[in-house]
N, C-alpha and C positions, 0 to 999 in steps of 0.2 A: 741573424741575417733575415734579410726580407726576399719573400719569395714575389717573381711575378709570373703572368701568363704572358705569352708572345702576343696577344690580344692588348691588353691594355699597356705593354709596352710600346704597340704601335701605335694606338690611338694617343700616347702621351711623344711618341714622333714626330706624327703628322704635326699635330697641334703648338707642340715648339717651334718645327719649321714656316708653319704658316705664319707666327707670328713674329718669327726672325724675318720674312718676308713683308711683313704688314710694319716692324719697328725699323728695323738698320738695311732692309734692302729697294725701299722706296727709293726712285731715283739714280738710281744704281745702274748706267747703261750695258752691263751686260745683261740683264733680265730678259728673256726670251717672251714676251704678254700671250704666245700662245698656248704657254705651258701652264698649269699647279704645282703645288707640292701633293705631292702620292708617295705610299707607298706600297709597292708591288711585290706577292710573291714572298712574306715575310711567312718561315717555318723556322719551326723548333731545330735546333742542328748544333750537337755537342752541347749544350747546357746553355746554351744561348738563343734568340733571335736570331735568323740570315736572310738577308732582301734585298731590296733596292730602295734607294731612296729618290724620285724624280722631283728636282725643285726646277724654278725659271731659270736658274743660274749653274747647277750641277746635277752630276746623276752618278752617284756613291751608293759602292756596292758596301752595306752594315753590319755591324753586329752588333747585339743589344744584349744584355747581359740578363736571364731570367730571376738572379739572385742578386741583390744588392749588397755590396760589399763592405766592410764597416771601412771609418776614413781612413784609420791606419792601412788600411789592404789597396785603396787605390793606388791604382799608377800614374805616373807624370803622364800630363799631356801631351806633353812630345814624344811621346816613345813610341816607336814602331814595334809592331810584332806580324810575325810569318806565321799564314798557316797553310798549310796542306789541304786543298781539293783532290778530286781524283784528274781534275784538269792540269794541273801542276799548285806551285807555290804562289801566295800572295802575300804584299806587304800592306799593313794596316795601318793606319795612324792612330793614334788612343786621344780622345776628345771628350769636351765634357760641355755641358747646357745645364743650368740651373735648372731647370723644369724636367730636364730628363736624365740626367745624370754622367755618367761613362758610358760613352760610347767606340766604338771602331771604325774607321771610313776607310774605303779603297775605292780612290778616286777614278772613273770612270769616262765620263764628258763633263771639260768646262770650259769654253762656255757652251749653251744650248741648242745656239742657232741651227744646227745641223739640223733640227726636229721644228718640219713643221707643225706639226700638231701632239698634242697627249696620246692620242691613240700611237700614232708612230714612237713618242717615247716611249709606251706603256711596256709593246714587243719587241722594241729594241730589247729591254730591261727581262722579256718575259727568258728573250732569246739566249742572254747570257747565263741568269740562272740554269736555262736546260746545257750549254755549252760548260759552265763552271761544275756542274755535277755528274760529268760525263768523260768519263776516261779518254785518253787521245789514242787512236785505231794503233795496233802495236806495228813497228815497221817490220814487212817482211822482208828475209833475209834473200837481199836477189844477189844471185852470184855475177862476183866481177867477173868480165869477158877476158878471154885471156889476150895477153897484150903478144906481138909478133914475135918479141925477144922472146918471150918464156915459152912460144910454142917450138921452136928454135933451140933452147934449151933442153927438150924434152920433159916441161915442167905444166904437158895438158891432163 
């Protein structure tokens, strides 16, 4: 098995999307021209790459696998798999790019327009990561009021 760093598994990211942009999304009227392809916020997390990825067209949250896998061990491209944040559960897509291999997408925005500029997608993107690795506040336990009947029952 082939090992990678989260570094140059990004830089082989970016560089595929740009050129999926540059070969099959020329022309393409959802493309937002005030956007890039970026990607933000990509850490090491369970053996893997996690980020975002902002193109003119989507903004999928990834994962990049740091060890390549031999071919018998990949999975169909269609398949879905869940994982566990402290935010809750996600479902992932399993995809693949000749130039970068298996990857996972959890689709986020598409199309882009909502964002006028990069910088606004940048911390949309920054936001969610702080929100997906961040447990949701616990509900405190408020006590139900008592209803008329039950005070009438002797049940305060």
């Amino acid at each position: 098995m082939q090992s990678f760093s989260c570094d140059k598994q990004v830089q082989a990211l970016e560089s595929t999307f740009i050129a999926i942009q540059q070969e099959r999304m020329q022309g393409i009227p959802i493309l937002n021209p005030a956007l890039h392809v970026e990607a933000v916020g990509f850490q090491t997390w369970e053996n893997a790459c996690l980020g975002i990825l902002i193109t003119p067209w989507f903004m999928n949250l990834l994962i990049l696998p740091l060890v390549a896998d031999k071919p018998a061990q990949l999975p169909s491209t269609d398949e879905k798999k869940s994982y566990q944040f402290p935010s809750g559960i996600y479902e992932f897509l399993v995809s693949y790019e000749a130039n970068l291999g298996i990857y996972q997408s959890c689709s986020l925005f598409s199309p882009m327009f909502d964002f006028a500029d990069q910088a606004m997608a940048r911390e949309t993107a920054q936001a969610i990561l702080t929100l997906l690795m961040t447990a949701p506040e616990p509900k405190t336990n408020v006590k139900k009021g008592i209803s008329r009947r039950e005070l009438l029952r002797g049940k305060a």
